[in-house]
Backbone as numpy.savetxt, mean C-alpha at the origin, in Angstrom:
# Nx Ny Nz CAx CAy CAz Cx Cy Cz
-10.12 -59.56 80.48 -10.95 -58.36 80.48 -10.09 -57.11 80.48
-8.93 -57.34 81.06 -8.30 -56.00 81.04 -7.55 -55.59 80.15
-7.14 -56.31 79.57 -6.66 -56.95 77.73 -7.67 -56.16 76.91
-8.90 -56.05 77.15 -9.78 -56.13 75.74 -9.91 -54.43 76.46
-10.09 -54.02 77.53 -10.20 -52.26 78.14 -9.24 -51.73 77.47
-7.82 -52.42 77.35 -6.85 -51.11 76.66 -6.78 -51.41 75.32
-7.53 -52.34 74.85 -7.43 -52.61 73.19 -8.54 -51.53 72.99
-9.85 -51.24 73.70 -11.21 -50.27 73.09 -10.17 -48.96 73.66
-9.55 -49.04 74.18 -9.00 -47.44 75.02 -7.81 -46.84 73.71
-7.33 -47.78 73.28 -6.24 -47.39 72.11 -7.03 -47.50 71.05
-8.07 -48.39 71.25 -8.81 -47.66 69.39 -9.39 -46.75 69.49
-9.48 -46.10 70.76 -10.73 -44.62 70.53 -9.82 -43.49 70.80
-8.24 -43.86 71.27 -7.36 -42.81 71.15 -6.82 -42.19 69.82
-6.84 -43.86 69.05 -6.62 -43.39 67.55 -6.85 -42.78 66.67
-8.94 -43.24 66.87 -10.08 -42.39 66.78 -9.78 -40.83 66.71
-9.51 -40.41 68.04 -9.57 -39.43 68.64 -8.31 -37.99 67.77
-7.54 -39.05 67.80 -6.25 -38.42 66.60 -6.63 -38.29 65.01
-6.84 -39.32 64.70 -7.64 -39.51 63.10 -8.67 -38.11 62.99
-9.38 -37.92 64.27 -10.93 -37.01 63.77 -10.44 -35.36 64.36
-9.31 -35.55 64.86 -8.30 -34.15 65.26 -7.47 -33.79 63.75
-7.12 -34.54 63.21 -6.38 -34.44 62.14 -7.03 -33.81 60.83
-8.20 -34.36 60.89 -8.78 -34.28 59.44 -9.50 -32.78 59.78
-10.13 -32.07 61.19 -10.28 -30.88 61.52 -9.66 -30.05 61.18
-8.22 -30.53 61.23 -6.81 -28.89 60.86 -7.17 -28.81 59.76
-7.04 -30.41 59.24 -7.29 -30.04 57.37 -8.18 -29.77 57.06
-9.18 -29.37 57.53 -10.30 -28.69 57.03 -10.02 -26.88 57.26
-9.54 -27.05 58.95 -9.23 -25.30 59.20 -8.49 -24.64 58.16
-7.27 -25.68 57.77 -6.17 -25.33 56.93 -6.64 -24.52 55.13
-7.54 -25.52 55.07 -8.37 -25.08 54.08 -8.90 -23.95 53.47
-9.72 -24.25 55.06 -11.10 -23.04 54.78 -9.96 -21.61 55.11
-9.07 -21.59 55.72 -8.44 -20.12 56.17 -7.36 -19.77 54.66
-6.83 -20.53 54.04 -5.82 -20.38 52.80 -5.91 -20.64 51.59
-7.73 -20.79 51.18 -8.03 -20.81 50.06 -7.84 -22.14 49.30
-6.70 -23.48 49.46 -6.59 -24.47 49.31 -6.13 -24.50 48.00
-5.64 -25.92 47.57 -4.75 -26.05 46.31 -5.87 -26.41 45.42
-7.04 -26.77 45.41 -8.10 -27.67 44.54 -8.82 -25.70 44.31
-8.89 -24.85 45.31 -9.21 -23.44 44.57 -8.57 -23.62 43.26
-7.10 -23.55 43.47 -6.58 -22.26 42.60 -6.47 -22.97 40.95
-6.84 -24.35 41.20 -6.54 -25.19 39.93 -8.17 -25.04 39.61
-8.64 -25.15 39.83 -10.05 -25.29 39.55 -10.55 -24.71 37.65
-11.82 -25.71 37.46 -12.27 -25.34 36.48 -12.81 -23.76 36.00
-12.37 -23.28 34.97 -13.35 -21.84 34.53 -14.92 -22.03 34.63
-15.07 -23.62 33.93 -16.91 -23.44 34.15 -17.70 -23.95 35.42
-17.16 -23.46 36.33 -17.88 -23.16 37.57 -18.14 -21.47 37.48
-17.69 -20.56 36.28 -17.60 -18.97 36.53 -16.84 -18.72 37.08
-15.63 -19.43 38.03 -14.37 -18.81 38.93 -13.47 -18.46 38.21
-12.18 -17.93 37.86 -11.34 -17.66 37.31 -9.83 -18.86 37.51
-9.32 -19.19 36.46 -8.66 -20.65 37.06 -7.47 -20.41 37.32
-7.03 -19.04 37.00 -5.59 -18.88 38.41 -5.73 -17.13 38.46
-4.96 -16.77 38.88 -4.67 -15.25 39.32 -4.54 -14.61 38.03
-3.17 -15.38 37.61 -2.25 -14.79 36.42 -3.45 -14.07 35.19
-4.35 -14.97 35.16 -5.36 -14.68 33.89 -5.82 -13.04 33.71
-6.13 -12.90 35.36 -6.71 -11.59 35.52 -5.82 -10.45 34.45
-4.13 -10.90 35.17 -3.37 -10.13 34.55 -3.14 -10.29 32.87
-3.61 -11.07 32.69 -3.58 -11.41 30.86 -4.37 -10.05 30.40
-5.67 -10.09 31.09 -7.07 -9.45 30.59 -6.15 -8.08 30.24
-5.84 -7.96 31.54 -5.87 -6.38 31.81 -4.89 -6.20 30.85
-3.45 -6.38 30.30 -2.70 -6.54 29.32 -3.09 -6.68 27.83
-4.06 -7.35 27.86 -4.69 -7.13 26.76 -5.44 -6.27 26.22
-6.36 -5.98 27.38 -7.20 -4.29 27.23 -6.39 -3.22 26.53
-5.29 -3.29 27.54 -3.91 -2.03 27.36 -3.51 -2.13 25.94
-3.76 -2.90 24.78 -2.98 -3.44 23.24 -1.35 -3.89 23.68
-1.29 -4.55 24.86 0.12 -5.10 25.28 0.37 -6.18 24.15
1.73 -6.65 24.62 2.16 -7.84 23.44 2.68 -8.86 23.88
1.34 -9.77 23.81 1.34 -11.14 24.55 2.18 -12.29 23.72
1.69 -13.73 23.64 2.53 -15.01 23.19 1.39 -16.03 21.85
1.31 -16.38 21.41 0.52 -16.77 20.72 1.13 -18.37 21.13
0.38 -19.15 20.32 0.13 -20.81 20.97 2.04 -21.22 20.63
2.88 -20.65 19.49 3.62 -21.21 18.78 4.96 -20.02 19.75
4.59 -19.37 20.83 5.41 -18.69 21.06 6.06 -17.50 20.75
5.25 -17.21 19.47 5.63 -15.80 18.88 4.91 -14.61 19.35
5.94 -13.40 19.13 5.01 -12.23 20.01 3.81 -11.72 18.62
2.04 -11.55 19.34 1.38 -10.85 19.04 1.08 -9.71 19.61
0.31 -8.70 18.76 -0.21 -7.68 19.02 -0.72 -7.45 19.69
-1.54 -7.33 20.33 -2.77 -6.37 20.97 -4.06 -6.18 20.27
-3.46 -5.05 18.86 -4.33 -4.49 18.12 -3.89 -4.80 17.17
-5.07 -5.20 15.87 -5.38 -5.80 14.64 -5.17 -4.61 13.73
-4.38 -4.46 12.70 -4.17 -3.83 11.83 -4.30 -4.36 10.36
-4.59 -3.68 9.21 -4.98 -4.27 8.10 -3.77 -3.42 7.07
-2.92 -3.88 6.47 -1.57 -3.49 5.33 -2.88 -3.12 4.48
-2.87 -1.50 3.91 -3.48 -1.09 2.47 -2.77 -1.28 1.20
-3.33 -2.30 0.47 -2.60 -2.91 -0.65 -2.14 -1.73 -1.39
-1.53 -1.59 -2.31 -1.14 -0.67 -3.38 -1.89 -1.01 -4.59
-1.62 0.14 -5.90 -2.47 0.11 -6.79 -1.30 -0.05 -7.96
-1.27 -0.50 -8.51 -0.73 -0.91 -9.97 -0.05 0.45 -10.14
1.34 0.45 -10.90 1.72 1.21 -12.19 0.75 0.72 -13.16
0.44 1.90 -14.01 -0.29 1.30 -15.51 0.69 1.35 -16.65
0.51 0.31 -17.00 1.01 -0.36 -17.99 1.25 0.24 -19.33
2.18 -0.17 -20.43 1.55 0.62 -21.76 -0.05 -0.10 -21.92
0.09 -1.23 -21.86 -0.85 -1.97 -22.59 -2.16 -2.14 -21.89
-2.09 -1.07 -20.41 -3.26 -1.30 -20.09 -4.52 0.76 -20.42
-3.07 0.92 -21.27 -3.76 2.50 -21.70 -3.89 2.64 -22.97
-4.96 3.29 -23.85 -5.53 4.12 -24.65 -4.87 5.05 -24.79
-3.82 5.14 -25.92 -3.05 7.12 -25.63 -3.66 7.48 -26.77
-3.88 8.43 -27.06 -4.39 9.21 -27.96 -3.47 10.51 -27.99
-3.49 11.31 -29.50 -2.86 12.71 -29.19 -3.80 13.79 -29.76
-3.78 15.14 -29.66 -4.58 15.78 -30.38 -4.27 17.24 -30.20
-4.15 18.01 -31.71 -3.73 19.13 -31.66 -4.23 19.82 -30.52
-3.85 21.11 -29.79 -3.82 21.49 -28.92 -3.35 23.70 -28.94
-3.15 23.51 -30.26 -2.42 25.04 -30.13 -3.19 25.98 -30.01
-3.33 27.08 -29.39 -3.93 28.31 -29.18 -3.07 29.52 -30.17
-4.16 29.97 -30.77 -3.77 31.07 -32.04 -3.17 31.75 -31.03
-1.88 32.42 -31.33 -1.25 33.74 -30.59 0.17 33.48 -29.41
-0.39 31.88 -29.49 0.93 31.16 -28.33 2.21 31.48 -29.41
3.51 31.34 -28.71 4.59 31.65 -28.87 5.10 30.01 -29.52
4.61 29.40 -28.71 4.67 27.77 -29.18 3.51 27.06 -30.17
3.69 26.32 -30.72 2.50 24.81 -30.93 2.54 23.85 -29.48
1.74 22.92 -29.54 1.17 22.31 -28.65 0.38 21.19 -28.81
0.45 19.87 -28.61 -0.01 19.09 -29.00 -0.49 18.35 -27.43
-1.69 17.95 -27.29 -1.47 17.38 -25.50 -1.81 15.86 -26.33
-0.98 14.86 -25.03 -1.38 13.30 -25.58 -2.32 12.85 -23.77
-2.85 11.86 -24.34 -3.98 11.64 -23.20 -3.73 10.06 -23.07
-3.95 9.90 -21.75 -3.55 8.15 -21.77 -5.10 8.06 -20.89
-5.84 7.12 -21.48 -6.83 6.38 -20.72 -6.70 4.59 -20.53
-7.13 5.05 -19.31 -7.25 3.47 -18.92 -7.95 2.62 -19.12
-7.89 2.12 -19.86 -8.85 0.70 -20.46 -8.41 -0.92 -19.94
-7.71 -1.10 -18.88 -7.35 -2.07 -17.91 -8.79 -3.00 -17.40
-9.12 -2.11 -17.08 -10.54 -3.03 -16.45 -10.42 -2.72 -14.59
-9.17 -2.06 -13.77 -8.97 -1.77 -12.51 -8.27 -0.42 -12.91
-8.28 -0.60 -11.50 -6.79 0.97 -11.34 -6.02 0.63 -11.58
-5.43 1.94 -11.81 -3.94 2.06 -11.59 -3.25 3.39 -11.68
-2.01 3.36 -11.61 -1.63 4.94 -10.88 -0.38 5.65 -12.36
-0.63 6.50 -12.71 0.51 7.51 -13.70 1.10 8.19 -12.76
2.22 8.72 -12.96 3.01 9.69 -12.54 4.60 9.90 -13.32
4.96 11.48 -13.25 6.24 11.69 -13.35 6.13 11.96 -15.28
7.17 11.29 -16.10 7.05 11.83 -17.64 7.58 11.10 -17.97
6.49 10.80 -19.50 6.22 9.81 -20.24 7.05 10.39 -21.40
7.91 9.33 -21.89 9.03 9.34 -22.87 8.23 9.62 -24.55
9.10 11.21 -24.83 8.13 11.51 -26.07 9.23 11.47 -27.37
8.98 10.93 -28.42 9.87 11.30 -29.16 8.86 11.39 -31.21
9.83 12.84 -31.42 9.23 12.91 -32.83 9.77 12.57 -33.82
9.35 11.27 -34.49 9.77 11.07 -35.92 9.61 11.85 -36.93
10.88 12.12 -37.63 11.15 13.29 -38.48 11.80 12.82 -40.08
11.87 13.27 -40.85 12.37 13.23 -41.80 14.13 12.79 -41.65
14.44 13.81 -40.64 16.36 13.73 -40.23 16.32 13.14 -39.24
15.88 12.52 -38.84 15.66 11.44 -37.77 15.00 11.83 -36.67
15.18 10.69 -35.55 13.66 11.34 -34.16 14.51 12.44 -33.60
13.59 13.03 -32.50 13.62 14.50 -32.47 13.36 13.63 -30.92
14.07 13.87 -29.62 13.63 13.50 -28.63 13.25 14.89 -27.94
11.85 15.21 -26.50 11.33 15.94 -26.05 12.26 16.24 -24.55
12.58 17.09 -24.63 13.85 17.12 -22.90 12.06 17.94 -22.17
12.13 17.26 -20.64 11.29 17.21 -19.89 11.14 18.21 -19.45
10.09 19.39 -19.38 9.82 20.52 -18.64 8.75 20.47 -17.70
8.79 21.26 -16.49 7.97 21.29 -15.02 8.46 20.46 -14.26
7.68 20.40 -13.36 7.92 19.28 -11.96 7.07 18.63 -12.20
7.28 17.26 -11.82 6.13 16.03 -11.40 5.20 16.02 -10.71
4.05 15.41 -10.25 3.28 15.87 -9.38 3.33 14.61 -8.73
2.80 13.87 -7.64 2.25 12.95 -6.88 1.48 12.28 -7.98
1.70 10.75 -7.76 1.44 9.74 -8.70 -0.47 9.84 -8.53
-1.31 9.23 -9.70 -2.62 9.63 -9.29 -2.81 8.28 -10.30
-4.05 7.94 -9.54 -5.06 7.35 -9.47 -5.91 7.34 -10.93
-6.04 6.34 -11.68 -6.70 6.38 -12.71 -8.03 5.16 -12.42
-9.16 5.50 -12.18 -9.82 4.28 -11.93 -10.43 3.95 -14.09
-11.09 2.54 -14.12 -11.01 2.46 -15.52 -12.03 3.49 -16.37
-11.38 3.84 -16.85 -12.02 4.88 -18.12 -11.03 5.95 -17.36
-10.99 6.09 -16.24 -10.34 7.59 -15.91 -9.33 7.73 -17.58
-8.62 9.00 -17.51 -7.73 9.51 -17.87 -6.52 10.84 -17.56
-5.53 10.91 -17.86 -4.97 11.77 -17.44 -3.92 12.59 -19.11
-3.88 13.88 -18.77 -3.04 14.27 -20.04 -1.54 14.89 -19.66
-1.22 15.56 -20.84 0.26 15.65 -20.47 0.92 16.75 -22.29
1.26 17.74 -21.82 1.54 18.16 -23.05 2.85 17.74 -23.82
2.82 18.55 -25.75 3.79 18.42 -25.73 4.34 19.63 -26.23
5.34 20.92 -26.13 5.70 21.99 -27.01 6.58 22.05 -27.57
6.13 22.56 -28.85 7.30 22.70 -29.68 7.17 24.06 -30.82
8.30 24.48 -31.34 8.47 25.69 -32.04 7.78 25.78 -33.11
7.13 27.54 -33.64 6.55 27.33 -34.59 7.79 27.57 -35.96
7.44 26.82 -37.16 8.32 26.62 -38.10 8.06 27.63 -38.92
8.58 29.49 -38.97 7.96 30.46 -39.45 8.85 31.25 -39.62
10.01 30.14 -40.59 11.15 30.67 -41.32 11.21 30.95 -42.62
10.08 30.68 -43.47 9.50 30.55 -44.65 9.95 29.31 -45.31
10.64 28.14 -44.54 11.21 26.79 -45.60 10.56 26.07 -44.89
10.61 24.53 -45.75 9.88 23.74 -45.89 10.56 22.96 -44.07
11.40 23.73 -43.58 11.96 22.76 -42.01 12.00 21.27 -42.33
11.57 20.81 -40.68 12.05 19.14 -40.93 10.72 18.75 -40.64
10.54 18.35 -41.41 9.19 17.05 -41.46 8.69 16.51 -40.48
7.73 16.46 -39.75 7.40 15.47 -38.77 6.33 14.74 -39.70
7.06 12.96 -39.00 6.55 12.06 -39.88 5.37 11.32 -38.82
5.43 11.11 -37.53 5.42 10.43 -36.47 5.22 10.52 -34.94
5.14 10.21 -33.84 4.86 10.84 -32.70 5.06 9.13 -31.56
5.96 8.96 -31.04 6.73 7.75 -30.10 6.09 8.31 -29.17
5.29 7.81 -28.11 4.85 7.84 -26.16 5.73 6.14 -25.88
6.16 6.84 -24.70 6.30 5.57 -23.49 6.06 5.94 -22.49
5.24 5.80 -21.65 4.22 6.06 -20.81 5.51 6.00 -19.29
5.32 6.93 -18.20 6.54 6.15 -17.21 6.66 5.42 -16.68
8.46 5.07 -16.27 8.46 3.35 -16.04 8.18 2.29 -17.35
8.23 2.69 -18.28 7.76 2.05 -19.29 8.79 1.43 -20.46
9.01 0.50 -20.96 10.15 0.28 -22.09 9.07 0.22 -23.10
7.97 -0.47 -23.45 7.16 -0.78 -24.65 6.58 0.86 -24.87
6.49 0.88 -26.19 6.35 2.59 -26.73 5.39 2.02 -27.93
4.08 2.77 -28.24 3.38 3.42 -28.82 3.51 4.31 -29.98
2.88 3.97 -31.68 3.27 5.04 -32.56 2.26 5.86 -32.89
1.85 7.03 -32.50 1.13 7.71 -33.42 1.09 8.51 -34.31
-0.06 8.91 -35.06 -0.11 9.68 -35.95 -0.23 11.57 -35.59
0.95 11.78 -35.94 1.45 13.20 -35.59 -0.19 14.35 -35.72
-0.61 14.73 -34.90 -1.56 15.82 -35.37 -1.14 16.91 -35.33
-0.50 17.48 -35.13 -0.01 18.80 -34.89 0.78 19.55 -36.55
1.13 20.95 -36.01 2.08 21.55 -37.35 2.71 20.30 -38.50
3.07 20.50 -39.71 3.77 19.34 -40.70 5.26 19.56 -40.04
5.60 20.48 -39.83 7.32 20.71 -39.58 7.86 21.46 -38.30
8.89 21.40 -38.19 9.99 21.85 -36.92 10.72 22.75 -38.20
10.98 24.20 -37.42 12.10 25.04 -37.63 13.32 23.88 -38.35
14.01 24.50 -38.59 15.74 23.68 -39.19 16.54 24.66 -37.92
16.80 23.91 -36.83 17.81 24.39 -35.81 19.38 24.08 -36.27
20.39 24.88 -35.52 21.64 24.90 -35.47 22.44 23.45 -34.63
21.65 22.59 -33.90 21.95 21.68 -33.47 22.39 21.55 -32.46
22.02 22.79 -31.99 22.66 23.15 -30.10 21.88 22.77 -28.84
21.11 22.03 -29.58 19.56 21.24 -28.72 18.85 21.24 -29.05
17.57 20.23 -28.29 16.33 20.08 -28.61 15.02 21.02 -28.37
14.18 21.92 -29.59 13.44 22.67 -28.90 12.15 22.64 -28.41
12.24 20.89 -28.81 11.04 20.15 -28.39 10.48 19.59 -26.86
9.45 20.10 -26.00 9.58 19.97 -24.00 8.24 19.31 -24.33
8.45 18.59 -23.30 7.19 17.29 -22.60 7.14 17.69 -21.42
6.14 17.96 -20.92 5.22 18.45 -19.43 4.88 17.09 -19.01
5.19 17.32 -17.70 4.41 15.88 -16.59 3.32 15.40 -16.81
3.23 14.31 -16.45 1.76 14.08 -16.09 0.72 15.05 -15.70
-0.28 15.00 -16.07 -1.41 16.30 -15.94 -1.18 17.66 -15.76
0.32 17.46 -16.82 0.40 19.15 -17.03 -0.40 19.53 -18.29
-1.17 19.55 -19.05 -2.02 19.99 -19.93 -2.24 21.27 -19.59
-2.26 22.09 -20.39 -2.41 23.84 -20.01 -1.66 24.45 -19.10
-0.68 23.55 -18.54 0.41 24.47 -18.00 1.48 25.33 -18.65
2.31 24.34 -19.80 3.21 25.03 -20.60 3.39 25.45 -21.80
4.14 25.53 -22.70 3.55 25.97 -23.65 5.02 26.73 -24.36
């Protein structure tokens, strides 16, 4: 009998330790938030660690976080504005057409490039002019400034003069047979049919007195 008193006396001491023990771990718990908190699922609505909070707020700011592969992203989404074509020879219509005003000091011929591409595309700067002549081509040395490249949507067009001397020496001068455009940036060249005066003065050969105006210089020079 006294055998079996300290065998129930040591199992209810054990008891007694076992149901003391599992109390802390509960106090321990409930006072420090516990390790099963901080891992916890998002879809309970809790947040599943601290750090996240700080993601948000970093992100709000357009900070520059990690993407899945480790590379740095943005913040904020930006979109590259494509560019618009040089136009082409072959995507323009040039045309030329007398142009002189009775009383000018010069002739004048303006050439017109339209776009018949089917999209945009952009002219700028000066288009390579040259006059076929009897004594051979007659190249145009470039007069004005350039302007900012522009925008031709299809059908648009843009012009561009060309001046040259009146031939009012009483002789027959040099012949113009012809009229070369190469549009800028351009190697492939265009022939047309000269509209302007039949002839050029007969110069001394000390230069050309033939000038090509920029892009949408039309009525500037002269």
């Amino acid at each position: 009998m006294r055998a079996q008193k300290i065998t129930i006396a040591a199992l209810a001491l054990a008891a007694g330790l076992a149901l003391t023990a599992c109390q802390n771990d509960d106090n321990a718990m409930a006072q420090g938030g516990g390790s099963a908190a901080s891992s916890g699922s998002s879809s309970n609505g809790g947040s599943t660690s601290g750090s996240n909070n700080s993601s948000a707020q970093g992100a709000a700011k357009g900070s520059v976080g990690k993407d899945s592969a480790g590379q740095a992203t943005s913040g904020h989404n930006g979109s590259a504005k494509s560019g618009v074509a040089k136009c082409r020879t072959d995507d323009l219509d040039i045309t030329a057409n007398d142009a002189t005003i009775t009383g000018d000091e010069n002739n004048t011929v303006n050439v017109t490039f339209t776009n018949k591409s089917g999209r945009s595309c952009t002219v700028a700067g000066f288009a390579g002019v040259d006059l076929k002549t009897n004594a051979g081509n007659v190249s145009a040395k470039r007069q004005g400034t350039a302007d900012p490249a522009v925008v031709l949507k299809n059908g648009g067009h843009d012009t561009f003069y060309i001046s040259y001397p009146v031939n009012d020496s009483g002789g027959s001068g040099v012949r113009i047979t012809g009229l070369v455009v190469t549009p800028p940036d351009e190697t492939k060249s265009v022939t047309l049919a000269w509209p302007g005066a039949a002839s050029l003065p007969v110069t001394d050969g000390s230069g050309t007195s033939v000038k090509v105006g920029p892009m949408g210089s039309a009525g500037q020079g002269g």
